[in-house]
N, C-alpha and C positions, 0 to 999 in steps of 0.2 A: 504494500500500500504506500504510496507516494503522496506528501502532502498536496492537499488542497487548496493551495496559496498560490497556484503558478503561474495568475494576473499579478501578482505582487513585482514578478518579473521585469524589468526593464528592458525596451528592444533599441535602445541606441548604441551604435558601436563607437561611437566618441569616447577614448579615453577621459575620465572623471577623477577627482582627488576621492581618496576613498573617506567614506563618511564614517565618523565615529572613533578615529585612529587615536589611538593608548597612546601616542606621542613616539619620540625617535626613539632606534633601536639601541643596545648600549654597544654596538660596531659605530655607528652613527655616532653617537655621543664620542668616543674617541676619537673618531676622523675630526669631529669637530675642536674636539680637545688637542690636536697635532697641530690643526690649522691656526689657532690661536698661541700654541708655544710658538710655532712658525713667524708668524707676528710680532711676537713679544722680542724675538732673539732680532730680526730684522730692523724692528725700531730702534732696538738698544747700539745695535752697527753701525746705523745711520747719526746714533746720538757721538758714539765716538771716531766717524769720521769728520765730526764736524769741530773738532777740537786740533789746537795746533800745535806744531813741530814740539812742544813742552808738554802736552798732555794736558794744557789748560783751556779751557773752551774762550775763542777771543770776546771779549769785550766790547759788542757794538750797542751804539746810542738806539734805545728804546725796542732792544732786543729781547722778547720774549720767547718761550718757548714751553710745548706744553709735549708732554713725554707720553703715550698711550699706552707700552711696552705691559705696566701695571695691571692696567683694566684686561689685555689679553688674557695676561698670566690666572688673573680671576677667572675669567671666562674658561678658560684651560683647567683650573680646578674643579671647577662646576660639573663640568660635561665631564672630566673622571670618576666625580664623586654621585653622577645621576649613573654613569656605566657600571661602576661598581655596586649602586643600591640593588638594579638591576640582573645584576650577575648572583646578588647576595641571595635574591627572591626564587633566583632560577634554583640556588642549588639547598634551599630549605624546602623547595617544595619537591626536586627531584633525586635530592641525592645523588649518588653517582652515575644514574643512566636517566634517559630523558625520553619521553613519549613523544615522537616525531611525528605520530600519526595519528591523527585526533579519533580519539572513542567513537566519535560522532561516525565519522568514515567509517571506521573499523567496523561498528555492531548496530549502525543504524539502519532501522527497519521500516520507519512512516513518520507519520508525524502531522498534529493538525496547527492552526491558526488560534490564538488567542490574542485578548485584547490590550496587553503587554507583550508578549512576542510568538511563543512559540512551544506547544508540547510536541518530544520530539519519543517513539518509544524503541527501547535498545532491545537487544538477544540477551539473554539470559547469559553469556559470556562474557556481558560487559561489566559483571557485580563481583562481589556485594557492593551495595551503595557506598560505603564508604572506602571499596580500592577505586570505584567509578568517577567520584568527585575528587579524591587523590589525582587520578592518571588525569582530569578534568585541568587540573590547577597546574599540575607540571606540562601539560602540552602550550597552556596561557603562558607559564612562564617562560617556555622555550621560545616562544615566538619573537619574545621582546630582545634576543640575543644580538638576533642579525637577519637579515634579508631571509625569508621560508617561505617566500610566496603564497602567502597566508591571506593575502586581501579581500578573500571569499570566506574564510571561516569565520563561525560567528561567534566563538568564544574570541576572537582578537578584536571585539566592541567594546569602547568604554562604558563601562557602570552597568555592566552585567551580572545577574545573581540567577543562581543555579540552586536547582533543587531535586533531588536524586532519590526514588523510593523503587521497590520490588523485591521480587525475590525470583526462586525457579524458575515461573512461565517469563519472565522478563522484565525489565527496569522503565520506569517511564521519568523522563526530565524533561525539567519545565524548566526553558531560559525566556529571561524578561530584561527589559532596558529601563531605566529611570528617564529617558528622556522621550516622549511617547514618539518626535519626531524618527526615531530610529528603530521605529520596530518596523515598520517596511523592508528597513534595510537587514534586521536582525532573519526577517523569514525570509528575505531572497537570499541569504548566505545559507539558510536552514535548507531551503531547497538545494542548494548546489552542493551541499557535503552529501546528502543522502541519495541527490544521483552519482556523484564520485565516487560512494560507497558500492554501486551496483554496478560499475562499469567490471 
């Protein structure tokens, strides 16, 4: 059974910024954080070619200058200290190995429409509920690492909450959005994991 949302679907092929993004990934944040030490070291170069044959910067009338080098280096702290939150999240939720392939794919079987987002129901392989919402959290975590081509799945929405019950005949999860504008976008991703799941 394939959900019942498949007008939710969008038919434009014009690349789109994807709606609802968790923000940069902590690869991202580092590149970002190279680019700014990059910065900071080239301003500082510039600061001491500008000084003469004595090492003293010359003395000219109503000469200012203002040093940026600083603010880089902040900005270089930042984006290490967001990659590393980042990194921290990934491996408290996954410990040494990481769920690359979303539950949702792996054991998803249907799934209908609600007026928050989304009931979606698994195989009975995808439990207990709580190794389900585990492998849930570590596949969210792993997404934030680097580049996974993930911009269809719908656990990588912001202000997503998960709710995981069954047992033997199978598991049913309920994912929903806080912000109502994103539940279109929560069930066109819901639809596209549970056809990738059937290919």
């Amino acid at each position: 059974m394939l959900l019942a949302i498949a007008g939710c679907v969008g038919s434009s092929q014009e690349p789109r910024p994807s709606p609802g993004s968790r923000g940069p990934r902590a690869s991202e944040h580092i590149a970002k954080a190279r680019e700014h030490e990059d910065a900071a070291r080239d301003s500082a170069l510039r600061a001491d070619m500008r000084s003469d044959a004595t090492g003293r910067e010359p003395l000219l009338v109503g000469h200012a200058r203002w040093d940026t080098s600083a603010e880089h280096e902040r900005a270089a702290a930042h984006h290490r200290s967001s990659a590393a939150a980042l990194e921290a999240e990934f491996e408290q939720a996954c410990g040494d190995h990481a769920i690359t392939v979303s539950p949702i794919v792996r054991y998803g079987m249907g799934g209908s429409p609600t007026a928050n987002g989304v009931i979606l129901y698994l195989s009975p392989q995808a439990g207990p509920a709580e190794r389900l919402i585990a492998d849930l959290r570590c596949h969210r975590a792993w997404m934030m690492l680097g580049p996974a081509n993930m911009d269809n799945c719908p656990l990588d929405l912001d202000g997503l909450v998960l709710d995981a019950y069954g047992e033997d005949e199978g598991f049913t999860l309920t994912l929903s959005v806080r912000d109502p504008e994103l539940v279109p976008e929560l069930q066109r991703r819901a639809i596209h994991d549970l056809e990738l799941g059937r290919r």
